[in-house]
Kinemage of the C-alpha trace (Angstrom):
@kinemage 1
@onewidth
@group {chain A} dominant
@subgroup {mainchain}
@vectorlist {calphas} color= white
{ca unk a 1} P 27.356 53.227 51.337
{ca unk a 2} L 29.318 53.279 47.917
{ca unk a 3} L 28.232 54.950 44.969
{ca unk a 4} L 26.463 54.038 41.697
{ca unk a 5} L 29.562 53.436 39.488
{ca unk a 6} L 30.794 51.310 42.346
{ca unk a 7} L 27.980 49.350 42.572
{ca unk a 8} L 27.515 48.922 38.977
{ca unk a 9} L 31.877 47.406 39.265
{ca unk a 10} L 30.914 45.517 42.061
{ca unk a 11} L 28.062 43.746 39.825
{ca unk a 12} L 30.873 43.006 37.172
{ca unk a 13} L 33.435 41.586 39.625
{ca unk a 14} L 30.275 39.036 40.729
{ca unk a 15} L 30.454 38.228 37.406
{ca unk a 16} L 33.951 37.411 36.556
{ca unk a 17} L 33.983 35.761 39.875
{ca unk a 18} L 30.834 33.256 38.245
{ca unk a 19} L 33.054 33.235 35.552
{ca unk a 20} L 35.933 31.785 37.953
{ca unk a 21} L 33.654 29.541 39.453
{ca unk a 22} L 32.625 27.879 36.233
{ca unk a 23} L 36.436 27.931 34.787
{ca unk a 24} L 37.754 26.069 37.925
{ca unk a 25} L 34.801 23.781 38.244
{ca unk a 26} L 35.838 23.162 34.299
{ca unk a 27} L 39.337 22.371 35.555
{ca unk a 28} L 38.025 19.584 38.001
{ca unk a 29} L 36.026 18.279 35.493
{ca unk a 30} L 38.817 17.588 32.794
{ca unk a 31} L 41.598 16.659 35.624
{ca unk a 32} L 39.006 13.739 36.199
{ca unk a 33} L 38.810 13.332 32.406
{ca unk a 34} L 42.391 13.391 32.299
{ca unk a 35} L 43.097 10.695 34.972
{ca unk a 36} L 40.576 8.419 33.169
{ca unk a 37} L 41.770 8.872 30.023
{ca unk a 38} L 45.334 8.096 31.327
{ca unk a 39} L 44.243 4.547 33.121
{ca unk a 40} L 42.860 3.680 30.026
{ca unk a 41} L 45.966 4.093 27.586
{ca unk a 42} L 43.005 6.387 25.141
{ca unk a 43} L 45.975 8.425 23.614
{ca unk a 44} L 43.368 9.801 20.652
{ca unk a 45} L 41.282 11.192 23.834
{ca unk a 46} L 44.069 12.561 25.551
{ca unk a 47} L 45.275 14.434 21.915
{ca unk a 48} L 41.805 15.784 21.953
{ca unk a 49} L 41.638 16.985 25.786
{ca unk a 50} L 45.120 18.734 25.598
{ca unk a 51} L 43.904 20.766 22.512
{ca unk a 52} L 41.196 21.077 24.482
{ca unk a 53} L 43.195 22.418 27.315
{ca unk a 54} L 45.349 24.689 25.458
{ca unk a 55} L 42.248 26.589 23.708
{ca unk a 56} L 40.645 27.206 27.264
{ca unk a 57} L 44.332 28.337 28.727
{ca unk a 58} L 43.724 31.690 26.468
{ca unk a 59} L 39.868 32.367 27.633
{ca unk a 60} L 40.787 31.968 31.231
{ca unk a 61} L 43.729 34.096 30.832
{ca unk a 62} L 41.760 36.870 29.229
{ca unk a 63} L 39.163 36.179 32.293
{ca unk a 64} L 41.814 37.114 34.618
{ca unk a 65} L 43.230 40.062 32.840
{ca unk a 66} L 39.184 41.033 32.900
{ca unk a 67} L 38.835 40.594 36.313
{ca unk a 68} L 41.785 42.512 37.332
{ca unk a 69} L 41.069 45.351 35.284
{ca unk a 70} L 37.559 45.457 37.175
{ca unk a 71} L 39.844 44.750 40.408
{ca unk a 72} L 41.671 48.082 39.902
{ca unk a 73} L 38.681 50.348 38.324
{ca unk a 74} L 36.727 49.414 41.622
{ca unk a 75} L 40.178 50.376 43.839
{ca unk a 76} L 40.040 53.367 41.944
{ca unk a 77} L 36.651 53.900 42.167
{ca unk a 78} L 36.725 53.331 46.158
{ca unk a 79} L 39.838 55.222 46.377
{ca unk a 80} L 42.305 52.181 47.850
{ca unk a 81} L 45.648 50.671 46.369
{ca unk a 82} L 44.417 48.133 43.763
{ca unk a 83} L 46.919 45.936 45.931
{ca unk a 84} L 44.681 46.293 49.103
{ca unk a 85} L 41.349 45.218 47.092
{ca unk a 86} L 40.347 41.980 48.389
{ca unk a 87} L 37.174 40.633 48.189
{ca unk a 88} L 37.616 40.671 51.921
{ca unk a 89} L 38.069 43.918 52.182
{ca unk a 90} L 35.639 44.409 49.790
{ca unk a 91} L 32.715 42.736 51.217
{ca unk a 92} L 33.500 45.280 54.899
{ca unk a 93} L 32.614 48.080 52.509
{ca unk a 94} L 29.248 46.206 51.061
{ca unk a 95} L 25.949 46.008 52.365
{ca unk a 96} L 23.610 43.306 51.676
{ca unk a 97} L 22.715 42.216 49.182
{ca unk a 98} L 26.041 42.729 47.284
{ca unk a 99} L 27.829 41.790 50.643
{ca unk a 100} L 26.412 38.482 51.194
{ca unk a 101} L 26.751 37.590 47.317
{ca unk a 102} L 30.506 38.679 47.292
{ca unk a 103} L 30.671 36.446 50.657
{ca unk a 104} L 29.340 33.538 48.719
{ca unk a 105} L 31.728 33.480 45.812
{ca unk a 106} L 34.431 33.853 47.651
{ca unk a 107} L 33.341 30.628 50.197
{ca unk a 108} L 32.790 29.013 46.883
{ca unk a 109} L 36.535 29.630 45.309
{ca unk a 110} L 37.914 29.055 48.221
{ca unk a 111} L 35.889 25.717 48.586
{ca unk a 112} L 36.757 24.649 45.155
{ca unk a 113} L 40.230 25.838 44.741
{ca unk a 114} L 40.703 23.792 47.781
{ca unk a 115} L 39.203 20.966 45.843
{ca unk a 116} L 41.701 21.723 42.559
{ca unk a 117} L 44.672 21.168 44.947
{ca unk a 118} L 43.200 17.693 45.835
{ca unk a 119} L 42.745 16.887 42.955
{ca unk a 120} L 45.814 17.951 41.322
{ca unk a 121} L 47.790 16.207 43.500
{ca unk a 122} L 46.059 13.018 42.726
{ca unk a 123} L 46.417 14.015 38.876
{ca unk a 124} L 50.005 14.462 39.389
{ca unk a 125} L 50.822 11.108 41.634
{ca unk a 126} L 48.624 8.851 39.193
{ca unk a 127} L 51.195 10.309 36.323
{ca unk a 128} L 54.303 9.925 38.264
{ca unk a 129} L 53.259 6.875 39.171
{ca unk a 130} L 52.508 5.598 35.084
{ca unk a 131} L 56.104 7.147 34.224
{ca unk a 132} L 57.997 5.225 37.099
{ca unk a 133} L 56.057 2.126 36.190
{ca unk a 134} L 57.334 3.210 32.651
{ca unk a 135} L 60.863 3.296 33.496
{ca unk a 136} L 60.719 -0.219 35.716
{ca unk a 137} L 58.833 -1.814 32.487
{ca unk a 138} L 62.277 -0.042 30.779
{ca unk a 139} L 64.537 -1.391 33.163
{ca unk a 140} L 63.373 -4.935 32.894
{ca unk a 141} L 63.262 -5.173 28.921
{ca unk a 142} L 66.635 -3.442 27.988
{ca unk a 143} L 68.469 -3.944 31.560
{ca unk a 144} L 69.339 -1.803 33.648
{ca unk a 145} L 69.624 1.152 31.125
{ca unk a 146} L 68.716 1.592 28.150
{ca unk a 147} L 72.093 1.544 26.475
{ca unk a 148} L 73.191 -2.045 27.619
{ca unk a 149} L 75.714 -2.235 30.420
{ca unk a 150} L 79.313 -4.001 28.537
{ca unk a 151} L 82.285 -4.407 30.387
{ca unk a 152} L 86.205 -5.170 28.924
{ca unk a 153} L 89.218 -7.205 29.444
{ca unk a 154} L 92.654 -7.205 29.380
{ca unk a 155} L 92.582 -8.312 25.933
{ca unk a 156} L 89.948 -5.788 24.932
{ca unk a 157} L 87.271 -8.048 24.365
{ca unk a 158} L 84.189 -6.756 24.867
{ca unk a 159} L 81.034 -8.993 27.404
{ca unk a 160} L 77.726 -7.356 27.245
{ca unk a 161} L 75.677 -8.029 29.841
{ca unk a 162} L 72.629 -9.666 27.558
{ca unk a 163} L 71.151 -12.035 30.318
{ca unk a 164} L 69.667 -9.025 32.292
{ca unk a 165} L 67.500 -8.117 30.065
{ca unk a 166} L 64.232 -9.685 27.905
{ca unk a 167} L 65.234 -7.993 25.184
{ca unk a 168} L 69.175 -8.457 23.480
{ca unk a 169} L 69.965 -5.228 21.714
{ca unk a 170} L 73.126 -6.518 20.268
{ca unk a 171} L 73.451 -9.881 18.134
Protein backbone atom coordinates (compact mmCIF):
# COMPACT_ATOMS: atom_id res chain seq x y z
CA UNK A 1 0.00 0.00 0.00
CA UNK A 2 1.47 3.58 -0.75
CA UNK A 3 0.59 6.56 0.98
CA UNK A 4 -1.74 9.55 0.45
CA UNK A 5 0.76 11.97 -1.19
CA UNK A 6 1.64 9.05 -3.41
CA UNK A 7 -1.58 8.38 -4.41
CA UNK A 8 -2.57 11.86 -4.90
CA UNK A 9 1.15 11.84 -7.64
CA UNK A 10 0.01 8.81 -8.98
CA UNK A 11 -3.48 10.59 -9.93
CA UNK A 12 -1.34 13.41 -11.65
CA UNK A 13 0.96 11.09 -13.63
CA UNK A 14 -2.66 9.46 -15.03
CA UNK A 15 -3.12 12.69 -16.06
CA UNK A 16 -0.15 13.79 -17.94
CA UNK A 17 -0.21 10.35 -19.32
CA UNK A 18 -4.13 11.43 -20.85
CA UNK A 19 -2.34 14.31 -21.70
CA UNK A 20 0.24 12.06 -23.81
CA UNK A 21 -2.40 10.15 -25.16
CA UNK A 22 -4.25 13.09 -26.63
CA UNK A 23 -0.79 14.89 -27.82
CA UNK A 24 0.28 11.73 -29.80
CA UNK A 25 -3.16 10.92 -31.06
CA UNK A 26 -2.82 14.87 -32.21
CA UNK A 27 0.41 13.88 -33.94
CA UNK A 28 -1.36 11.07 -36.04
CA UNK A 29 -3.94 13.24 -36.83
CA UNK A 30 -1.81 16.12 -38.50
CA UNK A 31 0.88 13.49 -40.05
CA UNK A 32 -2.37 12.40 -42.01
CA UNK A 33 -3.12 16.10 -42.57
CA UNK A 34 0.28 16.55 -43.61
CA UNK A 35 0.47 13.72 -46.22
CA UNK A 36 -2.80 15.05 -47.73
CA UNK A 37 -1.91 18.33 -47.85
CA UNK A 38 1.40 17.29 -49.59
CA UNK A 39 -0.47 15.08 -52.53
CA UNK A 40 -2.40 17.94 -53.12
CA UNK A 41 0.38 20.69 -53.82
CA UNK A 42 -2.04 23.05 -50.89
CA UNK A 43 1.19 25.03 -49.94
CA UNK A 44 -1.22 27.85 -48.03
CA UNK A 45 -2.42 24.63 -45.88
CA UNK A 46 0.83 23.32 -45.32
CA UNK A 47 2.10 27.21 -44.12
CA UNK A 48 -0.79 26.97 -41.78
CA UNK A 49 -0.14 23.27 -40.36
CA UNK A 50 3.65 23.95 -39.76
CA UNK A 51 2.74 27.08 -37.65
CA UNK A 52 0.49 24.91 -36.41
CA UNK A 53 3.12 22.41 -35.57
CA UNK A 54 5.61 24.67 -34.18
CA UNK A 55 3.02 26.29 -31.53
CA UNK A 56 2.10 22.67 -30.25
CA UNK A 57 6.10 21.67 -30.20
CA UNK A 58 6.25 24.17 -26.96
CA UNK A 59 2.93 22.72 -25.08
CA UNK A 60 4.11 19.20 -25.52
CA UNK A 61 7.48 20.07 -24.41
CA UNK A 62 6.24 21.73 -21.27
CA UNK A 63 3.93 18.39 -20.96
CA UNK A 64 7.00 16.42 -20.73
CA UNK A 65 9.00 18.59 -18.46
CA UNK A 66 5.45 18.24 -16.31
CA UNK A 67 5.39 14.79 -16.41
CA UNK A 68 8.88 14.23 -15.42
CA UNK A 69 8.79 16.46 -12.63
CA UNK A 70 5.72 14.27 -11.35
CA UNK A 71 8.06 11.21 -12.51
CA UNK A 72 10.71 12.20 -9.93
CA UNK A 73 8.36 13.69 -6.97
CA UNK A 74 6.62 10.15 -7.06
CA UNK A 75 10.44 8.37 -7.06
CA UNK A 76 10.96 10.52 -4.28
CA UNK A 77 7.93 10.03 -2.74
CA UNK A 78 8.31 6.02 -3.06
CA UNK A 79 11.84 6.28 -2.19
CA UNK A 80 13.46 4.76 -5.74
CA UNK A 81 16.01 6.40 -8.28
CA UNK A 82 13.79 8.63 -10.48
CA UNK A 83 15.77 6.51 -13.19
CA UNK A 84 14.12 3.19 -11.98
CA UNK A 85 10.41 4.77 -12.12
CA UNK A 86 8.66 3.09 -14.81
CA UNK A 87 5.23 2.86 -15.14
CA UNK A 88 6.10 -0.79 -15.01
CA UNK A 89 7.52 -0.70 -12.05
CA UNK A 90 5.08 1.49 -10.99
CA UNK A 91 1.98 -0.36 -11.61
CA UNK A 92 3.91 -3.70 -9.20
CA UNK A 93 3.61 -1.15 -6.42
CA UNK A 94 -0.31 -0.21 -7.27
CA UNK A 95 -3.34 -1.83 -6.38
CA UNK A 96 -6.43 -1.62 -8.28
CA UNK A 97 -7.90 0.67 -9.20
CA UNK A 98 -4.82 2.91 -9.83
CA UNK A 99 -3.00 -0.34 -11.06
CA UNK A 100 -5.26 -1.33 -13.75
CA UNK A 101 -5.65 2.46 -14.93
CA UNK A 102 -1.77 2.94 -15.04
CA UNK A 103 -1.88 -0.59 -17.00
CA UNK A 104 -4.23 0.94 -19.49
CA UNK A 105 -2.32 4.04 -20.44
CA UNK A 106 0.57 2.50 -20.79
CA UNK A 107 -1.12 -0.42 -23.38
CA UNK A 108 -2.50 2.66 -24.95
CA UNK A 109 1.04 4.63 -25.59
CA UNK A 110 2.53 1.82 -26.38
CA UNK A 111 -0.34 0.95 -28.92
CA UNK A 112 -0.23 4.33 -30.40
CA UNK A 113 3.36 5.18 -30.35
CA UNK A 114 3.57 2.02 -32.26
CA UNK A 115 1.08 3.54 -34.61
CA UNK A 116 3.29 7.10 -34.84
CA UNK A 117 6.23 4.96 -36.13
CA UNK A 118 3.91 3.61 -38.93
CA UNK A 119 2.90 6.35 -39.74
CA UNK A 120 5.93 8.36 -39.75
CA UNK A 121 7.55 6.22 -41.88
CA UNK A 122 4.88 6.53 -44.43
CA UNK A 123 5.06 10.47 -43.83
CA UNK A 124 8.65 10.34 -44.46
CA UNK A 125 8.70 7.88 -47.76
CA UNK A 126 5.67 9.88 -49.39
CA UNK A 127 8.20 13.10 -48.96
CA UNK A 128 11.26 11.43 -50.15
CA UNK A 129 9.48 10.15 -52.67
CA UNK A 130 7.91 14.01 -53.91
CA UNK A 131 11.67 15.35 -53.58
CA UNK A 132 13.24 12.50 -55.81
CA UNK A 133 10.38 12.92 -58.22
CA UNK A 134 11.50 16.65 -57.79
CA UNK A 135 14.97 16.16 -58.73
CA UNK A 136 14.06 13.61 -61.89
CA UNK A 137 11.42 16.49 -63.04
CA UNK A 138 15.00 18.67 -62.50
CA UNK A 139 17.03 16.39 -64.32
CA UNK A 140 14.85 16.22 -67.35
CA UNK A 141 14.21 20.12 -67.79
CA UNK A 142 17.81 21.53 -67.22
CA UNK A 143 19.82 18.11 -68.04
CA UNK A 144 21.52 16.32 -66.14
CA UNK A 145 22.36 19.13 -63.57
CA UNK A 146 21.28 22.03 -63.06
CA UNK A 147 24.27 24.01 -64.23
CA UNK A 148 24.39 22.64 -67.90
CA UNK A 149 27.06 20.08 -68.68
CA UNK A 150 29.73 22.12 -71.56
CA UNK A 151 32.65 20.53 -72.74
CA UNK A 152 35.97 22.28 -74.74
CA UNK A 153 38.29 21.85 -77.56
CA UNK A 154 41.54 22.24 -78.60
CA UNK A 155 40.74 25.55 -79.84
CA UNK A 156 38.86 26.53 -76.70
CA UNK A 157 35.59 26.63 -78.08
CA UNK A 158 33.11 25.96 -75.88
CA UNK A 159 29.76 22.94 -76.90
CA UNK A 160 27.08 22.94 -74.35
CA UNK A 161 25.25 20.11 -74.21
CA UNK A 162 21.61 21.93 -74.98
CA UNK A 163 19.83 18.84 -76.62
CA UNK A 164 19.54 17.02 -73.19
CA UNK A 165 17.49 19.11 -71.80
CA UNK A 166 13.68 20.80 -72.44
CA UNK A 167 14.81 23.75 -71.30
CA UNK A 168 18.21 25.76 -73.04
CA UNK A 169 19.70 27.89 -70.31
CA UNK A 170 22.15 29.50 -72.59
CA UNK A 171 21.21 31.33 -76.01
Amino acid sequence: MISSVAEIKVDALLAALDEDIRSTQSTLSQLDVLRSLIIKRDDKALEALLRDLQEEAESRLAAIQRRQAIRKELADELGCEPGSMTLSALRRLLVDPRRRAVEDRQTRLKDLVAQLKREYVLTTALVADCARFNRSLMRVFFGQDAQGKATYNARGTVHRQANVSLVNLHY
